[in-house]
C-alpha positions in Angstrom: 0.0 0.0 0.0 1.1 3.5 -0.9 2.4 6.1 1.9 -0.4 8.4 0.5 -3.2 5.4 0.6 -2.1 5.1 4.3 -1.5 8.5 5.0 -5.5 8.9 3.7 -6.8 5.7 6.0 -5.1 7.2 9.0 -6.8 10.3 8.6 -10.3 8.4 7.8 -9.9 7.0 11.4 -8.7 10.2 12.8 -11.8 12.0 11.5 -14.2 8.9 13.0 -12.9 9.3 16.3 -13.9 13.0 16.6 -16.8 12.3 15.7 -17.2 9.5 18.4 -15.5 11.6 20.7 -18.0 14.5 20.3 -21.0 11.8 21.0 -19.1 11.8 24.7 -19.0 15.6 25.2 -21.7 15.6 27.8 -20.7 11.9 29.3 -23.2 12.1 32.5 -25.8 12.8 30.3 -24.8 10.1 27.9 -24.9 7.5 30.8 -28.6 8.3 31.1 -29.5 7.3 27.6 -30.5 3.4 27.3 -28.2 3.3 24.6 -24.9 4.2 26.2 -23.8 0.7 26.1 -23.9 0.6 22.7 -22.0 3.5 21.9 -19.2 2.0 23.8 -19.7 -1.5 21.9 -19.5 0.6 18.6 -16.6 3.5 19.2 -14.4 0.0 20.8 -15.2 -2.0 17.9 -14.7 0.7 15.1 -11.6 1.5 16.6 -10.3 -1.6 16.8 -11.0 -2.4 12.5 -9.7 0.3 11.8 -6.3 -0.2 13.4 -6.6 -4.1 11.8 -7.2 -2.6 8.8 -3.9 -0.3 9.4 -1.6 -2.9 10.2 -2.6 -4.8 7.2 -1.8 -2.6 4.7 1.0 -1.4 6.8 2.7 -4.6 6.9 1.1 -6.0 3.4 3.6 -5.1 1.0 6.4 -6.7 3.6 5.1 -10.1 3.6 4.6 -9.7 -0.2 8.4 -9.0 -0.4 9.3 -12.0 2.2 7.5 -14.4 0.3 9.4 -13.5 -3.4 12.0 -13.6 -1.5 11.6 -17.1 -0.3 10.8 -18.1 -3.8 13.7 -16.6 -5.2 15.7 -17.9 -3.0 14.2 -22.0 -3.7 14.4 -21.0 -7.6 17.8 -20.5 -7.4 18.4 -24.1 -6.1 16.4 -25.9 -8.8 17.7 -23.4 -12.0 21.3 -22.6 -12.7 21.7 -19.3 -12.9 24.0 -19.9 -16.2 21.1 -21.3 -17.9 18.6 -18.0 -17.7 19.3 -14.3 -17.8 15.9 -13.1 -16.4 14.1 -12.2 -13.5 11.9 -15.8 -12.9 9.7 -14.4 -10.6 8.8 -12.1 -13.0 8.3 -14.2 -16.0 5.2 -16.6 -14.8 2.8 -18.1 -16.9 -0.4 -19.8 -15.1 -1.9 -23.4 -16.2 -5.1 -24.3 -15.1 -6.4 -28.4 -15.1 -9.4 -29.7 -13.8 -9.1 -31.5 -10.7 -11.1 -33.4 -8.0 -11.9 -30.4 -6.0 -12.5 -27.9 -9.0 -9.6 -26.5 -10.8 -5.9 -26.3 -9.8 -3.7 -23.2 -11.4 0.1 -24.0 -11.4 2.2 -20.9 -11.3 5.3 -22.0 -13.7 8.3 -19.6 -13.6 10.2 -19.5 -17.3 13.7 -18.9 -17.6 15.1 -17.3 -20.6 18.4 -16.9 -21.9 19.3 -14.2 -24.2 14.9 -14.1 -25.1 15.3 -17.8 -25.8 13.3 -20.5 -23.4 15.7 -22.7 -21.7 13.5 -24.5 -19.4 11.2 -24.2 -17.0 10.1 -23.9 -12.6 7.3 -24.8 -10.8 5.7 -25.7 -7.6 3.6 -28.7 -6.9 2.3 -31.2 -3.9 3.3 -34.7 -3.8 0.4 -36.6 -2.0 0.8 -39.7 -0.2 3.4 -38.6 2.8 3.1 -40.0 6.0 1.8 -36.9 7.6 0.1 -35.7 4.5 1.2 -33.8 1.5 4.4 -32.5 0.6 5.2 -29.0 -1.5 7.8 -29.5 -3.7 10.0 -26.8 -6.6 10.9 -28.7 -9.6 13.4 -27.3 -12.2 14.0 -28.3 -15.7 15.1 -28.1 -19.0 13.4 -27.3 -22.3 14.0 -30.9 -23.2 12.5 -32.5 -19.9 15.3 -33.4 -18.1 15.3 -32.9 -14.2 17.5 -29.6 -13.0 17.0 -29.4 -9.3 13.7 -30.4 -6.9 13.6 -29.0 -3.7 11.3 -29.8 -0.6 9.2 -26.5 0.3 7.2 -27.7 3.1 6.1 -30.8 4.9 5.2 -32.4 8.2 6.9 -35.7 7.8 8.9 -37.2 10.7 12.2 -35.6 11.9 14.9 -38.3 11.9 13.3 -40.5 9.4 11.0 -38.7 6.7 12.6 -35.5 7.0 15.6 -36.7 5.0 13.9 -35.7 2.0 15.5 -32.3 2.5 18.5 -31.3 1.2 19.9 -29.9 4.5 19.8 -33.2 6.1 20.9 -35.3 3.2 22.1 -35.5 -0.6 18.9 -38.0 -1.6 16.5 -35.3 -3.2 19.8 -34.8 -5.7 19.2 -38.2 -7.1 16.4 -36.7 -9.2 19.1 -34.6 -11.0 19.2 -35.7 -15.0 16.0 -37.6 -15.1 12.8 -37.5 -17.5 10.7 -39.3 -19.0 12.8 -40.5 -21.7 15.8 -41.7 -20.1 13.7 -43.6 -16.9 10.9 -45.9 -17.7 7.9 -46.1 -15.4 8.5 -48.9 -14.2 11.5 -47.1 -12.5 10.0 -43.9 -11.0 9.4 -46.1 -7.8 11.5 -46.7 -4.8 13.6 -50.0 -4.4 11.8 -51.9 -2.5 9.1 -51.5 -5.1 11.6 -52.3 -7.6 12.2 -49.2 -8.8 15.7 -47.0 -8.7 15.4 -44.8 -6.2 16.7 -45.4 -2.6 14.3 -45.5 0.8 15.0 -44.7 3.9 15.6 -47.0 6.7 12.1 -47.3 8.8 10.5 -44.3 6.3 9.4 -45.9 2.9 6.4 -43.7 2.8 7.9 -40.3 2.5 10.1 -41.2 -0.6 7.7 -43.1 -2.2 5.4 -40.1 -2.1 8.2 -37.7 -3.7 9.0 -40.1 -6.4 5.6 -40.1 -7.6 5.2 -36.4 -7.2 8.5 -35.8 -9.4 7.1 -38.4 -12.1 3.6 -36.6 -11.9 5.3 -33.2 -12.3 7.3 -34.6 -15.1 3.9 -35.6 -16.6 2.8 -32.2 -16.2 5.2 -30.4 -18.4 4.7 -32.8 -21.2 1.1 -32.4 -21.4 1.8 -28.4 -21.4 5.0 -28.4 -23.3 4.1 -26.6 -26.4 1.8 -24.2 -24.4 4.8 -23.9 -22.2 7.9 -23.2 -25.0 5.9 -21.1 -27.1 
């Protein structure tokens, strides 16, 4: 919100309380009136939306800032910066698909280099974890080919499921190269489903859930490809 826009909401609430505060000129007189009570209710409740309302535009544009931040910040992790010359965040295009609740829009970031596309970012949930879903960043190339995915948020277990982040181990990089092409379905599953991607010991669940959520966001991109590149 603008200084100005602010500057003219303060003064809004200024001018109200006057107003209230001229109802109370002649307090013993108010007290008499049946009504009193509700004066109070009113002046203590108008005062208090209006100071919401202040801190929420106040503080609006901050959390706005934090959170492109934070995406920046993941972006980086799953695109090489040698591989685009623009601002990601600021080149977005938005896919809509049907789903079982209505329709889901993806944001998908496109990276450029020199005007040409070289590949692509976007955020998605793996369902399936063992203490529900998981939000993931995926990164890749024009062709398909797996850049960098990153864990964004999830509840799974410390110790065990948590290993899906990169902080606590090197596991999410064993998505780095991978598509469609080059692993069969068969092989987007862990190992003990026969597949070639590692579990962890006493936490099956969790990687099993970000396998298929890589191979479903793989998915994704080919169905929107040409949409995608154009």
């Amino acid at each position: 919100m603008s200084s100005a826009n602010l500057e003219a909401l303060q003064e809004f609430a200024s001018s109200c309380w006057e107003k209230l505060v001229r109802q109370f000129d002649d307090l013993d007189a108010l007290r008499q009136r049946l009504d009193y009570q509700t004066y109070i209710l009113a002046a203590a409740a108008l005062v208090s939306s209006l100071l919401l309302g202040i801190a929420h535009f106040a503080t609006q544009g901050a959390i706005e800032a934090r959170r492109n931040e934070d995406i920046e910040m993941t972006l980086e992790q799953v695109f090489p910066g040698s591989l685009h010359d623009n601002v990601l965040v600021d080149d977005v295009k938005t896919i809509t698909e049907p789903s079982k609740t209505g329709v889901l829009e993806t944001t998908v970031y496109i990276a450029r280099l020199k005007g040409a596309i070289t590949g692509v970012a976007f955020k998605f949930i793996a369902s399936g974890g063992y203490s529900g879903p998981i939000v993931l960043m995926m990164g890749m190339d024009k062709d398909g080919a797996v850049l960098g995915v990153r864990v964004v948020a999830h509840a799974e277990t410390p110790g065990l499921g948590d290993k899906i982040e990169r902080g606590k181990s090197d596991w999410i990089l064993s998505f780095d190269g991978r598509s469609l092409s080059n692993t069969s379905s068969e092989r987007w599953r862990v190992k003990k489903d026969g597949g070639d991607f590692d579990q962890f010991a006493g936490a099956t669940i969790t990687p099993r859930a970000v396998v298929h959520g890589v191979e479903s966001g793989l998915k994704f991109f080919q169905r929107h490809k040409a949409e995608l590149l154009e």
